[in-house]
Every structure is written in structure tokens, then in C-alpha cells.
SEKOLDREN-479516 format. One record per residue (C-alpha): residue number from 1; x, y, z. Coordinates in nm, 4 decimals. Each point is the difference from the previous one (the first is absolute). Layout:
ATOM  num         X         Y         Z
ATOM  NUM         X         Y         Z
...
# end
This chain:
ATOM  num         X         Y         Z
ATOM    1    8.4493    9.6862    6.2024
ATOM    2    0.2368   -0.0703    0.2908
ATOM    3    0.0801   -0.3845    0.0850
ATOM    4    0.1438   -0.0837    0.3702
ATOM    5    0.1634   -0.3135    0.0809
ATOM    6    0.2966   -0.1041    0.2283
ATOM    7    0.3279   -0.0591   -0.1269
ATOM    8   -0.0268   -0.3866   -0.0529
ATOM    9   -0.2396    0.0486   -0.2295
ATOM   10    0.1205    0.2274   -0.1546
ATOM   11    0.2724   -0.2264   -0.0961
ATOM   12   -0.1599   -0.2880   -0.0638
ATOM   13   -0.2196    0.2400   -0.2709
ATOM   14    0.3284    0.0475   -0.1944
ATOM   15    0.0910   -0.3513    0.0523
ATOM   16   -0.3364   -0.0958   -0.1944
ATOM   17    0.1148    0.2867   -0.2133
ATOM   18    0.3275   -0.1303   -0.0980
ATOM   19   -0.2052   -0.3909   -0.0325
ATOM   20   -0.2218    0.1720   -0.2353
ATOM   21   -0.2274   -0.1394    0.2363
ATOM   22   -0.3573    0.1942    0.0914
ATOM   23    0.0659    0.2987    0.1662
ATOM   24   -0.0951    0.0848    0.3715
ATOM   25   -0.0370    0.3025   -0.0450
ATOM   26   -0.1420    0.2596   -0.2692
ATOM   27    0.2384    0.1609   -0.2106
ATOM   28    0.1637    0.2829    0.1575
ATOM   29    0.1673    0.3262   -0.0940
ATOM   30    0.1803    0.0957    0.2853
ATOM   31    0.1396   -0.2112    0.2829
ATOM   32    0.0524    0.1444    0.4038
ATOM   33    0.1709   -0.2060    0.2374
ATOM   34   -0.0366    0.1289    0.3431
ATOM   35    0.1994   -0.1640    0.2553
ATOM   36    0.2539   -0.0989   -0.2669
ATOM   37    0.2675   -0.0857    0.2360
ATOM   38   -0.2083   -0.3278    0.0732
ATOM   39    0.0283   -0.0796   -0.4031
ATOM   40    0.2907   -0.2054    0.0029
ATOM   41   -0.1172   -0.2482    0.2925
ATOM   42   -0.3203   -0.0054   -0.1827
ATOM   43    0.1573   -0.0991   -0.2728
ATOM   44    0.2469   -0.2614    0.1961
ATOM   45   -0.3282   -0.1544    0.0959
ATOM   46   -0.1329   -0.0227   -0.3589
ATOM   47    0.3167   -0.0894   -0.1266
ATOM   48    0.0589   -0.2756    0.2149
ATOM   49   -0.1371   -0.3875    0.0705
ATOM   50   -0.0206   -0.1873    0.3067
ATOM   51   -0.1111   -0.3240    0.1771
ATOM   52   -0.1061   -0.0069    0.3349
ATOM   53   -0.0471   -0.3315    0.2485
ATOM   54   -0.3569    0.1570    0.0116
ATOM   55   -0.0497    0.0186   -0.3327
ATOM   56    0.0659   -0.3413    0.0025
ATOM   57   -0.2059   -0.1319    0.2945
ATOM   58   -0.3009    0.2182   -0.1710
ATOM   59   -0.0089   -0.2287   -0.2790
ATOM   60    0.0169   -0.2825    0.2237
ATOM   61   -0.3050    0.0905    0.1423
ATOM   62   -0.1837    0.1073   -0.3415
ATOM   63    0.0595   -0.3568   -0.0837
ATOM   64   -0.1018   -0.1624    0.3044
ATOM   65   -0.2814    0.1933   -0.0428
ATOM   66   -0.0330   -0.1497   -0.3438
ATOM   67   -0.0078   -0.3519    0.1261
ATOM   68    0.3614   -0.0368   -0.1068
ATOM   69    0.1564   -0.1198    0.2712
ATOM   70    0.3030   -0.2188   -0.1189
ATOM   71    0.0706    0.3587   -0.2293
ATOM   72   -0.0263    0.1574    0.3220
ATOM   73    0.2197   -0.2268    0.1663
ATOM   74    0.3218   -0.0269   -0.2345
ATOM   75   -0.0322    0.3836   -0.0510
ATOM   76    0.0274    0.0126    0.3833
ATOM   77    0.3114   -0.1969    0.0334
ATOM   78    0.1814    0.1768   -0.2840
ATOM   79   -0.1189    0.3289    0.1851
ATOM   80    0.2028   -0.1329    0.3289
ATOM   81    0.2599   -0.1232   -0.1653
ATOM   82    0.0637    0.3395   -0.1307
ATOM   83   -0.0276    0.1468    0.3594
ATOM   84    0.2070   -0.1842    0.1269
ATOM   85    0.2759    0.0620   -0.2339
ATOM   86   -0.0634    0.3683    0.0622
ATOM   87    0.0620    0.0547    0.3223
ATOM   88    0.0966    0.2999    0.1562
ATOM   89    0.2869    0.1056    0.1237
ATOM   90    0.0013    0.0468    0.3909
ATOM   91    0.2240    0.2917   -0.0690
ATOM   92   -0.2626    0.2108   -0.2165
ATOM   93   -0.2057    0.2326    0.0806
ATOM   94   -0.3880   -0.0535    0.0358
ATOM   95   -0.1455    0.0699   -0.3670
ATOM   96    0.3949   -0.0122   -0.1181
ATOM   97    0.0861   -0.0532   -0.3679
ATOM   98    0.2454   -0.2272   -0.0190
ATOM   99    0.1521   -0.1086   -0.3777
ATOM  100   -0.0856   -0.3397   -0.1443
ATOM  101    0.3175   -0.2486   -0.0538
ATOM  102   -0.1145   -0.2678   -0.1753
ATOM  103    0.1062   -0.3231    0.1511
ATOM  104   -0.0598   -0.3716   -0.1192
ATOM  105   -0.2632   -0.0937    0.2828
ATOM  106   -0.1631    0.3998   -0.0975
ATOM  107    0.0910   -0.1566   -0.3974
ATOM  108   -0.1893   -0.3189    0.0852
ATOM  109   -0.3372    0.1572    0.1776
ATOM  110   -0.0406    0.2776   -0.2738
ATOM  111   -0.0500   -0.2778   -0.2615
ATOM  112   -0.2186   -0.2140    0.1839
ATOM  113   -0.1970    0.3154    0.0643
ATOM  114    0.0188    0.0930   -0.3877
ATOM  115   -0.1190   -0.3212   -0.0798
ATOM  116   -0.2713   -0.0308    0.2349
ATOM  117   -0.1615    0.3694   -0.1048
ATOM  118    0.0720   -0.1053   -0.3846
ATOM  119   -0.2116   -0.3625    0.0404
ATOM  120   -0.1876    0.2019    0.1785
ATOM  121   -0.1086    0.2870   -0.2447
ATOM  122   -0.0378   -0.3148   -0.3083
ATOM  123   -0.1889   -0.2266    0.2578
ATOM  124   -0.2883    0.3508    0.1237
ATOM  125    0.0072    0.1685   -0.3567
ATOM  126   -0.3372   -0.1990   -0.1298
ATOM  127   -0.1610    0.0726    0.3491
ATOM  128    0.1029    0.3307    0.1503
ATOM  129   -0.0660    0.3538   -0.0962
ATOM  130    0.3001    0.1589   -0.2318
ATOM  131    0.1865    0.2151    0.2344
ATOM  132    0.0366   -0.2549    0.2592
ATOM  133    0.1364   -0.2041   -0.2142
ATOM  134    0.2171    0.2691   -0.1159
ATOM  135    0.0982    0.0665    0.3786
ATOM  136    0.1882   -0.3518   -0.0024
ATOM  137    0.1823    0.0859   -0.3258
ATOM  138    0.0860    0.3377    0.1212
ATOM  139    0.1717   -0.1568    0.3667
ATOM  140    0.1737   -0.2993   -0.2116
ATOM  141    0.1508    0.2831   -0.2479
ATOM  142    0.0852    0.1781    0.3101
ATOM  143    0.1750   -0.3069    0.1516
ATOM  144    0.2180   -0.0724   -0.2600
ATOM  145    0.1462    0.3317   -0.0027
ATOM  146    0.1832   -0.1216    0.3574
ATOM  147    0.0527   -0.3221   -0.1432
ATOM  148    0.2117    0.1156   -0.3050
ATOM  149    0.1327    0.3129    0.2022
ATOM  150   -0.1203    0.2493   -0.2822
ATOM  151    0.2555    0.2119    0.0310
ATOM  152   -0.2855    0.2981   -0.1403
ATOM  153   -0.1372    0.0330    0.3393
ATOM  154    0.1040    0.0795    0.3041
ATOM  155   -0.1315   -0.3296    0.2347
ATOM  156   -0.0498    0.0124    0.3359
ATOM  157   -0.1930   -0.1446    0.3420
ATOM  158   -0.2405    0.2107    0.1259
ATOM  159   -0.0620   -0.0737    0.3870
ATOM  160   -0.2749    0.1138    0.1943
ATOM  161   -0.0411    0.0399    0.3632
ATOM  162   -0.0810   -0.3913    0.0426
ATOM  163    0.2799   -0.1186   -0.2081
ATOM  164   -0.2148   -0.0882   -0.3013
ATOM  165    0.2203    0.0132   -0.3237
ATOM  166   -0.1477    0.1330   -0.3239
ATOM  167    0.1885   -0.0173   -0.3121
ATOM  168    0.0652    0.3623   -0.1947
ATOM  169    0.1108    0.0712   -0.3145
ATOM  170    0.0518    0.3768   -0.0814
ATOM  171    0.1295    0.0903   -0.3846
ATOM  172    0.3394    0.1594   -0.0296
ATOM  173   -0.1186    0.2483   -0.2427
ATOM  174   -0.3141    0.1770    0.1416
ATOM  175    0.1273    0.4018   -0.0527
ATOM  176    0.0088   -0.1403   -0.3491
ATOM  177   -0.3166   -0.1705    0.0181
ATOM  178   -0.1831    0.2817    0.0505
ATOM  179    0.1590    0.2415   -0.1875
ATOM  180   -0.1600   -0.2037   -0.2895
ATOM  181   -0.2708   -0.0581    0.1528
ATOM  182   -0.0922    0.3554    0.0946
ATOM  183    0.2201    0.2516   -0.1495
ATOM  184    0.0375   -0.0714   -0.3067
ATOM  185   -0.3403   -0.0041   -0.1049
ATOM  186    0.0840    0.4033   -0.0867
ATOM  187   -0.3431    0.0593    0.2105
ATOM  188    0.1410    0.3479    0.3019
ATOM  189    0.0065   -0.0607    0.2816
ATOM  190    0.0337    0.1792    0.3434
ATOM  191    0.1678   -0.2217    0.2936
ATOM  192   -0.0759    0.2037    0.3452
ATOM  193    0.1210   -0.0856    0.3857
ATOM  194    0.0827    0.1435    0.3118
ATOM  195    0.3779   -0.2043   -0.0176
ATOM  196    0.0988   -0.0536   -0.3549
ATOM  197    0.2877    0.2174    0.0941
ATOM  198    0.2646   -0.1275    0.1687
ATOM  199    0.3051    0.2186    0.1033
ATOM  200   -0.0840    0.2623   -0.2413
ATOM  201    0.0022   -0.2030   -0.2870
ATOM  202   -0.3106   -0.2467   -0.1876
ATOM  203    0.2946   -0.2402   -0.1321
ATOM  204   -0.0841   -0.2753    0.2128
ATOM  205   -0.3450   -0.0095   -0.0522
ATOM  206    0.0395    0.0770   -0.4026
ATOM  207    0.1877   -0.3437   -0.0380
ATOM  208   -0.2285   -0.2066    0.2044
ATOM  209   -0.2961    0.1083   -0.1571
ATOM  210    0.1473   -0.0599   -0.3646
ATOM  211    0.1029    0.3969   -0.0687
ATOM  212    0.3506    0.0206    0.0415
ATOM  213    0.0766    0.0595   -0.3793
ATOM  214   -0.3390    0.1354   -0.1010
ATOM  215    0.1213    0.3476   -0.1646
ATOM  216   -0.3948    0.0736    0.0052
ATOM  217   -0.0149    0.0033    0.3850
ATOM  218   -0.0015    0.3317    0.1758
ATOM  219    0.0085    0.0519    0.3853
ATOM  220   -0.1579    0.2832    0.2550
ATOM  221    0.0192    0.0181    0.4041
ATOM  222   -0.2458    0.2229    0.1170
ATOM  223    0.0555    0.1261    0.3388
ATOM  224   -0.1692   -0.0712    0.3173
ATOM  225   -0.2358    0.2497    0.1397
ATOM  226    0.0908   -0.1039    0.3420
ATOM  227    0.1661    0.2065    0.1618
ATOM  228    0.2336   -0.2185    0.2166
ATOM  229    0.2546    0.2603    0.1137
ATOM  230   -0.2710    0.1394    0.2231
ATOM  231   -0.2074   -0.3240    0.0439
ATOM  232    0.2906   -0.3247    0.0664
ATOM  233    0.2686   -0.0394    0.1974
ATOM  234    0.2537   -0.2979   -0.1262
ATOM  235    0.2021   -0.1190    0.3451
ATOM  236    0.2988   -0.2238   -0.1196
ATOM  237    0.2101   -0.1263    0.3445
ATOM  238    0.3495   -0.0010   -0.0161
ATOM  239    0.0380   -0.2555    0.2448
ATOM  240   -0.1806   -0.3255   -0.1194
ATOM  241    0.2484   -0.3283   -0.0330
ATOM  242    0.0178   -0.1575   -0.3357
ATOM  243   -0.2757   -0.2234   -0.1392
ATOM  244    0.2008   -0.2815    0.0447
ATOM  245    0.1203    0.0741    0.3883
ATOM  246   -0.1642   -0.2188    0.2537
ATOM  247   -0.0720    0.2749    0.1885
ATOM  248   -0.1931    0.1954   -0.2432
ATOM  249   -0.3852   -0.2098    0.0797
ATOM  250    0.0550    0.1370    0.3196
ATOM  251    0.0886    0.3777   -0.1020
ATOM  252   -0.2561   -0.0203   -0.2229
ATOM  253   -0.2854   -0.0556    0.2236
ATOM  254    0.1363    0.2305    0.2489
ATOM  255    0.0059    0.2682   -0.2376
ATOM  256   -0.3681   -0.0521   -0.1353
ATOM  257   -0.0961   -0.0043    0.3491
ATOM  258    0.1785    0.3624    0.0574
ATOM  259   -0.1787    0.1285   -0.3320
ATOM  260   -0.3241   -0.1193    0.0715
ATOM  261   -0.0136    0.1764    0.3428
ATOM  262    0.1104    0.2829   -0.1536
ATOM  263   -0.2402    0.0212   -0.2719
ATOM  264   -0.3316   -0.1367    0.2561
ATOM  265   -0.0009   -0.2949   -0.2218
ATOM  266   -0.2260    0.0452   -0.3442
ATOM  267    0.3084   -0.1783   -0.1447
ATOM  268    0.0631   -0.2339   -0.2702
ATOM  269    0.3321   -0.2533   -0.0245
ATOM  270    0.0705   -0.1608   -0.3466
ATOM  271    0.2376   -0.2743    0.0047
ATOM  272    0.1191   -0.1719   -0.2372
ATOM  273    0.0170   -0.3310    0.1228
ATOM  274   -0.2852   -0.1675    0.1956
ATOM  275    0.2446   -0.1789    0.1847
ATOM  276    0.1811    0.3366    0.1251
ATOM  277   -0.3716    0.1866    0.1093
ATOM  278   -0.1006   -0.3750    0.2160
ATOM  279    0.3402    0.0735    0.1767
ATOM  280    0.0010    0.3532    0.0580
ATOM  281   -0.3787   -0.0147    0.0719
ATOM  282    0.0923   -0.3228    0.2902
ATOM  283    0.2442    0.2720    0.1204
ATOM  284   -0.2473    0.2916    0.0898
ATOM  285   -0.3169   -0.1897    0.0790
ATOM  286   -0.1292    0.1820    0.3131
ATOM  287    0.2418    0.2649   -0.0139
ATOM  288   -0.2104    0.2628   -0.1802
ATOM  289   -0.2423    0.1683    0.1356
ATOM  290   -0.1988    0.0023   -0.2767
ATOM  291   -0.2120   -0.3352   -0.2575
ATOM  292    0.2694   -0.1348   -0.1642
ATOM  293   -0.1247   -0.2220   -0.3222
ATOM  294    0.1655   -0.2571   -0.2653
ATOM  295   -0.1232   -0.0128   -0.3430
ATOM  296    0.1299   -0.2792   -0.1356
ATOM  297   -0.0901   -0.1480   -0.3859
ATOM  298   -0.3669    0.0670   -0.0667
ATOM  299   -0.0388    0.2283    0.3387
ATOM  300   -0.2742    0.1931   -0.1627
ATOM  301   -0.1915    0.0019    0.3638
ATOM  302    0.3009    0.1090    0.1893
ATOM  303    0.0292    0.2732   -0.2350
ATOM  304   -0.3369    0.1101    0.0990
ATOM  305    0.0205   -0.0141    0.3577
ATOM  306    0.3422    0.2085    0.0063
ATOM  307   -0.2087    0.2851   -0.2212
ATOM  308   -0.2892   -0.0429    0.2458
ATOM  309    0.1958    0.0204    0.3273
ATOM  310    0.1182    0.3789    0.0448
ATOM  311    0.3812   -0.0580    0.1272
ATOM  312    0.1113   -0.3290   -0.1082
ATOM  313    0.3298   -0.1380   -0.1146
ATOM  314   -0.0060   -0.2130   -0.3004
ATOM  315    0.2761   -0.2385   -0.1053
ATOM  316   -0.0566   -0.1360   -0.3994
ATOM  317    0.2159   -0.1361   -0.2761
ATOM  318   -0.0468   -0.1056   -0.3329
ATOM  319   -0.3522    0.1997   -0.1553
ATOM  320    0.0131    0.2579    0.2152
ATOM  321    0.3304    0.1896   -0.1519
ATOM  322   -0.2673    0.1096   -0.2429
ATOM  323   -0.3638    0.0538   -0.1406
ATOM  324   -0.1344    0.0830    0.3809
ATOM  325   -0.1529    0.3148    0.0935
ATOM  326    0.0513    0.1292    0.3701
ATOM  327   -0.0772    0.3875   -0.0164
ATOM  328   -0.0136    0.2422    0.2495
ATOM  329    0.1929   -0.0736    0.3356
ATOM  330   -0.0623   -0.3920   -0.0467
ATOM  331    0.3320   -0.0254   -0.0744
ATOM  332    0.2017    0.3123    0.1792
ATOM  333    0.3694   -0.2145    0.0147
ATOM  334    0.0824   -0.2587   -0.2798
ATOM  335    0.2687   -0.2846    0.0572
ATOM  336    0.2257   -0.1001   -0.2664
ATOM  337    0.1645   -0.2916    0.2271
ATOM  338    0.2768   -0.0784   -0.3037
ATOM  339    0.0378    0.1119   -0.3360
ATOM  340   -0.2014   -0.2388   -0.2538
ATOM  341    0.2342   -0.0967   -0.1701
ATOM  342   -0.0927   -0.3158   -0.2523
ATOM  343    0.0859   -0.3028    0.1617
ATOM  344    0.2400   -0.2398   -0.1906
ATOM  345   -0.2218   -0.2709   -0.2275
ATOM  346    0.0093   -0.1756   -0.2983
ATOM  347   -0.1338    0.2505   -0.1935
ATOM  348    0.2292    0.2673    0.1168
ATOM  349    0.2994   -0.2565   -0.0832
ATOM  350   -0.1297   -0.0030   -0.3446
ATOM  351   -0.0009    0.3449   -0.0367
ATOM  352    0.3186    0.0204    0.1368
ATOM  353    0.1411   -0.1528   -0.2886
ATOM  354   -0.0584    0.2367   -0.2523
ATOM  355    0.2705    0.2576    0.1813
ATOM  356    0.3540    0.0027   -0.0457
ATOM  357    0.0535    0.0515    0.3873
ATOM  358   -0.1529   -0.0588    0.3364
ATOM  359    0.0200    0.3876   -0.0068
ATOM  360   -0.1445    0.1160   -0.3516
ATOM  361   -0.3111   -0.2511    0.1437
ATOM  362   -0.0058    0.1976    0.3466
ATOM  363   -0.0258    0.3204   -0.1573
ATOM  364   -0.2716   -0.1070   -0.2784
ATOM  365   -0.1964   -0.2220    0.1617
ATOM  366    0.0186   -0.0857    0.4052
ATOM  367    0.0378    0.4415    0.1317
ATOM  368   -0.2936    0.0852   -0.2495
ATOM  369   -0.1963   -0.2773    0.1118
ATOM  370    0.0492    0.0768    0.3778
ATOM  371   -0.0611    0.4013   -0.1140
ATOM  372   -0.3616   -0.0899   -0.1211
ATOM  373   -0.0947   -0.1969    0.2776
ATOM  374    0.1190    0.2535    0.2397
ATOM  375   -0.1904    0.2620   -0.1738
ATOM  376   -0.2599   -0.2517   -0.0162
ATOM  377    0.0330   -0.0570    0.3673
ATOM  378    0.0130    0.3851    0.0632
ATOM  379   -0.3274    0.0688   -0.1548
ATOM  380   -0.2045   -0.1196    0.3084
ATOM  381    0.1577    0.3170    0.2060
ATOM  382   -0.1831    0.2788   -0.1989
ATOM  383   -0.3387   -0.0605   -0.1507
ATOM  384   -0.1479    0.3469   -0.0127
ATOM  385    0.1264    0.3625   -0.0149
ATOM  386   -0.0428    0.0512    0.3711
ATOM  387    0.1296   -0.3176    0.1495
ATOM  388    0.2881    0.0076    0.2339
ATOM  389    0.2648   -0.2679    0.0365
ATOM  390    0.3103   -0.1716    0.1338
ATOM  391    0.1942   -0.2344   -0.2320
ATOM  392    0.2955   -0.1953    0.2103
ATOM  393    0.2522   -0.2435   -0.2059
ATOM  394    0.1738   -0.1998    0.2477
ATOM  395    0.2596   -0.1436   -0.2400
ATOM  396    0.3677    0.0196    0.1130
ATOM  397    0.0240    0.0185   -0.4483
ATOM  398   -0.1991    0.3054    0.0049
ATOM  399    0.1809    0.2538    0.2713
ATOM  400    0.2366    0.2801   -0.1329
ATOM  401    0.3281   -0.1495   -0.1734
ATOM  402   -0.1209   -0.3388   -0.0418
ATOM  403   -0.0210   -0.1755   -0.3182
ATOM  404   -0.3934    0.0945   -0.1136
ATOM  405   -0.0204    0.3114    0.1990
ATOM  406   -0.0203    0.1492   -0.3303
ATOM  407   -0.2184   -0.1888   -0.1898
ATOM  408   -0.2753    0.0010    0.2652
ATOM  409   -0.0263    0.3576   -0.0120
ATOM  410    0.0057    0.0096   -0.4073
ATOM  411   -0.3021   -0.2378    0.0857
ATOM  412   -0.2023    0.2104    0.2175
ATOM  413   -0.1355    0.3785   -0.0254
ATOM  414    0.1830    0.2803    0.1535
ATOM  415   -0.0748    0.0404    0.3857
ATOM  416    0.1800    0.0681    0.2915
ATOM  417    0.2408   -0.2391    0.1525
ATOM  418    0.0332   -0.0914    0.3685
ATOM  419    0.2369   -0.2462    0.2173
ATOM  420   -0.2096    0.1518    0.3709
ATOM  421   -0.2598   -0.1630    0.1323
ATOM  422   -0.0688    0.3484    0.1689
ATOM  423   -0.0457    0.1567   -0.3119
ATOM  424   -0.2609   -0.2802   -0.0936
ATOM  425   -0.2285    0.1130    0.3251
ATOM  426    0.0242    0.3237   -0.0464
ATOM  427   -0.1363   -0.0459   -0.4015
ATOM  428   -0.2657   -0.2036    0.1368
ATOM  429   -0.0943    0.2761    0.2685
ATOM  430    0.0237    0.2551   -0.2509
ATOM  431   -0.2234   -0.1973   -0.2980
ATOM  432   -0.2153   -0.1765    0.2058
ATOM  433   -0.3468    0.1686    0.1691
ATOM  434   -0.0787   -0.0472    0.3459
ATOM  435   -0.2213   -0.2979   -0.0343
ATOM  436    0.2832   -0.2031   -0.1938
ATOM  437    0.1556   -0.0196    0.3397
ATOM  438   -0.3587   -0.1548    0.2230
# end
């Protein structure tokens, strides 16, 4: 018998497990994790707690809803007093993570808040079903991990596009976590992926997931059957500013705009910052002669117009670095518009910690991080044996005898390297049949 689940269940199976708790599901012999390099956030999210300013306004209404309106009311005020002492930064980022500092007025509306959600859970448990009750529990447990600073997690704000603060928690020990709660139930198991490696090596992704001194654990890279000598043609400039040069917005769009005519459009930009693709996109709005689309979060309908219209360009961030198909000449020119590296957060800083240098955690951590998501990234070119690409990175960081010119090749297959533009139109001319071009 064969049992198929996601990989949040699968984890919150062993956590039952480990509860002796009922299982979720039947016994098994043999476990298969496909898509393996999405274990560890799976298990950040199962290892983790937070409390939202929706979370809290949801029970609001549930008990307005209940005829409990004074409830409702002093929840409400503890709810705004704890948005108000959470307020974000004008210096972030949208949907930034900033980390919590505990201050006395941030001291002051955590404990009315525990409080309220602790009278509350007492005063609802003859009334109200079991797991809402539970729900108030959970969020007051939650809350006093901020108040006391719990030094065991790794607290921080999470801001979304609005401003709205929610509360996070996220356990210090999760590679540990689920080595126990996974591997060391002596069951086999076979991890597979697409980017497990990173620069030749499955290091990085061993110690996240739990395996880095599992003498049981064996590795194998198969190779592609693509053959992207023949079929992709990686352009790297070696004339684009730095990342941080004022200028380099402005380069940027200008060379997108040369690519895309070069290519007919059927192009795809990933950026890494949705900030960056609203600029460059401001930049070269009505200067293509070709649809030019933004997929921003959720931009599952923008996606589908760009793989319905026959020579669009597409500029996306976030989702779209991986787990979307565009075969055939849907995508004939890919845009890496900066290397992904991880972007600087509490949870990195915490990490960061456990290295002896700023350059032991470099090496470990932030190149094979950016290596999968480049290869990540890289995987939208070439879908199928016969399909025919361009891949431009127009990172300064990337050219010949900078700093990561190296370790973006170790990240990507073998294929031909280019700095012409010329030598991108003639590829296309040469791939490409005659009704590409109408």
C-alpha cells in the first residue's frame, strides 16, 4: 500500500508519533520525500508558533458572535494595544522581518494581553468547544515567550504588506528536531530533488534537514538528460554597475529591454525583490514592443495570461523562482536580475551564530543558499529535451573575476558562456523556427 501526503503532514504524523499520540497515518515501511529541499521550511513552519493581529480580531468576532460583547471588547483593546506597540519600522521592507526587542511599554501590553486570553480561556472553558478554548491557551503560551525573551527561540515581527505585526516564534533547534523526529525511527528512507546539491556538495542541505552526522546517510546526483550545451546559452555582461550603484535600476532596465528584443520577447525576469521589478518595470513601460506583465504575490492569473499570450514578457518574484512549468518556447530568454542571495533576518542572525567567522558562515550557509535558488531559478529555462533557451545574469557579482563568478557556475550545468548580445540573436535565429519570429 502506498500513502501520499504533503510534507506538513508528514511531520505532524511523527510529531503524534513521538506524543504517542494516534497516528495520522498507517504504519509505514519505507518513507520518500520528493521535493525534500522544501523539508526544512516545512518543518520551520511546524516547528514554530505565532500570533497574528488577525488571529486576534477572529476571536473577537467569534465572541461577538457569541453574544459576548464586553469579552469582545477588552480582547479588542488589548489587541490594539499590542499594535500599536508593534509598529513598523518606516525603514523596512514591505513583509520585512524585523527582530523583537522587548521594551517596557512592549513588557506592559504582552501581559495585559496574557491576562486577557488566560481569563479568557477559564471564563469560555464550560461553554465553548475544546480546541477553541485551547486556541487562547496556545496564543497566551505564545505571548509569554516575548514577554520573558525565551532565549530558545529565535523572536521576531513579521510584517506584511499593510504593516500588520504578527508575533513568531521559531525553535533554535529544528535540524535536531527532526532528526528525532524522522530519522531516527531506523525506518529508510530516500530524500529526492532537483537542488539538494549545492556547489557540488549535499552538506548544506544534510545539516538543515537533521543529517549532517548520520553515518547511515548515503548521497547520488544523477545527471540531467538535458542536453544544455546544444540547447542554452548563459549571457553574463561584463559591463553592469554594482548592485548598490545608483545607476544600476537604470542599466538594468536598459539591458532587459536589449535582451528582450533580441530574443522576440517569450521572456521571463525573476527578481528578487518586489521593490526592484516595480522600478525596473516603471522604467520600460511602453518601451517594448511586446505585453509586458507583473506577477506579484498570489499572481496566479497573470501567470496564465503570460502562457496564453504567444510573445510576452513576464516580470515575477517570490513563487515563481520555482515549482512553475513554462515548456516549449514560452520561456526562450530567462532573467536572473541579481543573484538571490538570502536577505539578512533574524533567522539568518541566529544562524550566524553558530560560526566562528562571518566567513566560515558565508561559505556554509549564505553561497549554498544563493546556489539552490539559482538552480532553482534556472530550472524554468529548460523543461523538456527539445527546448531552447537564453539564461542572462545581470549581476556586476557574477561577471568573470568577480567575487561569485565561481560559485554561480558550480551552481548551474555546463553550457556555453556569452558576454555578446550578437551572439544571443544569432542562437535565437538558429534554435528558433520560423513562426517563433510572427
Amino acid at each position: 500500500m502506498i500513502q501520499i501526503c504533503n510534507h506538513n503532514y508528514l511531520l505532524a504524523d511523527a510529531a503524534h508519533r513521538q506524543q504517542e499520540l494516534r497516528p495520522l497515518l498507517k504504519n509505514y515501511h519505507v518513507l520518500v520525500v520528493d521535493e525534500a529541499h522544501k523539508l526544512p521550511e516545512a518543518a520551520r513552519q511546524m516547528y514554530s508558533r505565532s500570533v497574528s493581529q488577525e488571529d486576534l480580531r477572529a476571536f473577537c468576532r467569534l465572541l461577538q458572535r457569541a453574544h459576548l460583547s464586553r469579552e469582545a471588547g477588552r480582547l479588542a483593546e488589548v489587541q490594539a494595544a499590542l499594535s500599536a506597540v508593534l509598529v513598523r519600522d518606516d525603514r523596512l521592507e514591505e513583509e520585512a522581518r524585523a527582530a523583537f526587542v522587548l521594551t517596557p511599554p512592549r513588557t506592559r501590553a504582552l501581559e495585559a494581553a496574557i491576562t486577557c486570553l488566560r481569563q479568557l480561556a477559564a471564563r469560555l472553558a464550560i461553554c465553548f468547544p475544546g480546541w477553541e478554548v485551547k486556541q487562547l491557551k496556545d496564543m497566551a503560551d505564545t505571548l509569554e515567550l516575548f514577554r520573558n525573551n525565551d532565549s530558545r527561540w529565535v523572536l521576531y515581527v513579521q510584517y506584511d504588506r499593510q504593516g500588520a505585526p504578527t508575533l513568531c516564534a521559531v525553535n533554535r533547534e529544528i535540524p535536531a528536531q527532526m532528526e528525532r523526529a524522522l530519522w531516527e525511527t531506523g525506518r529508510p528512507a530516500i530524500l529526492t530533488s532537483g537542488t539538494l546539491v549545492s556547489g557540488g556538495s549535499f552538506a548544506r542541505i544534510r545539516q538543515m534537514l537533521g543529517l549532517e552526522s548520520n553515518i547511515r546517510t548515503g548521497s547520488f546526483e544523477a545527471v540531467s538528460p538535458f542536453n544544455y550545451k546544444q540547447n542554452c546559452l548563459l549571457y553574463i555582461p561584463k559591463d553592469m554597475p554594482s548592485p548598490g550603484n545608483r545607476r544600476n535600476v537604470e542599466v538594468l532596465a536598459q539591458r532587459i529591454e536589449e535582451l528582450v528584443k533580441a530574443v522576440h520577447g517569450h521572456a521571463l525576469v525573476l527578481f528578487t525583490s518586489y521593490r526592484l521589478m516595480s522600478e525596473v518595470h516603471a522604467l520600460l513601460r511602453g518601451r517594448l514592443p511586446f505585453p509586458l506583465l507583473e506577477a506579484w504575490r498570489n499572481g496566479q492569473q497573470i501567470i496564465r495570461l503570460f502562457k496564453n499570450l504567444p510573445n510576452a514578457v513576464l516580470f515575477a518574484a517570490g513563487p515563481c523562482w520555482e515549482g512553475i512549468d513554462f515548456p516549449g518556447d514560452m520561456v526562450s530568454l530567462l532573467v536572473i536580475a541579481r543573484l538571490p542571495f538570502p536577505v539578512p533576518d533574524p533567522l539568518s542572525e541566529a544562524e550566524k551564530m553558530y560560526y566562528s567567522s562571518l566567513h566560515d558562515y558565508i561559505q556554509a550557509v549564505v553561497l549554498p543558499d544563493m546556489q539552490r535558488k539559482l538552480r532553482q531559478g534556472f530550472g524554468r529555462a529548460i523543461r523538456t529535451e527539445t527546448d531552447t533557451c537564453v539564461v542572462a545574469i545581470l549581476d556586476q557579482r557574477a561577471q568573470e573575476g568577480q567575487r561569485y563568478h565561481t560559485a554561480v557556475l558550480e551552481a548551474l550545468p555546463e553550457c556555453r558562456i556569452t558576454s555578446s548580445m550578437e551572439h544571443i540573436a544569432q542562437f535565437i535565429r538558429e534554435r528558433k523556427a520560423p513562426e517563433y519570429f510572427c
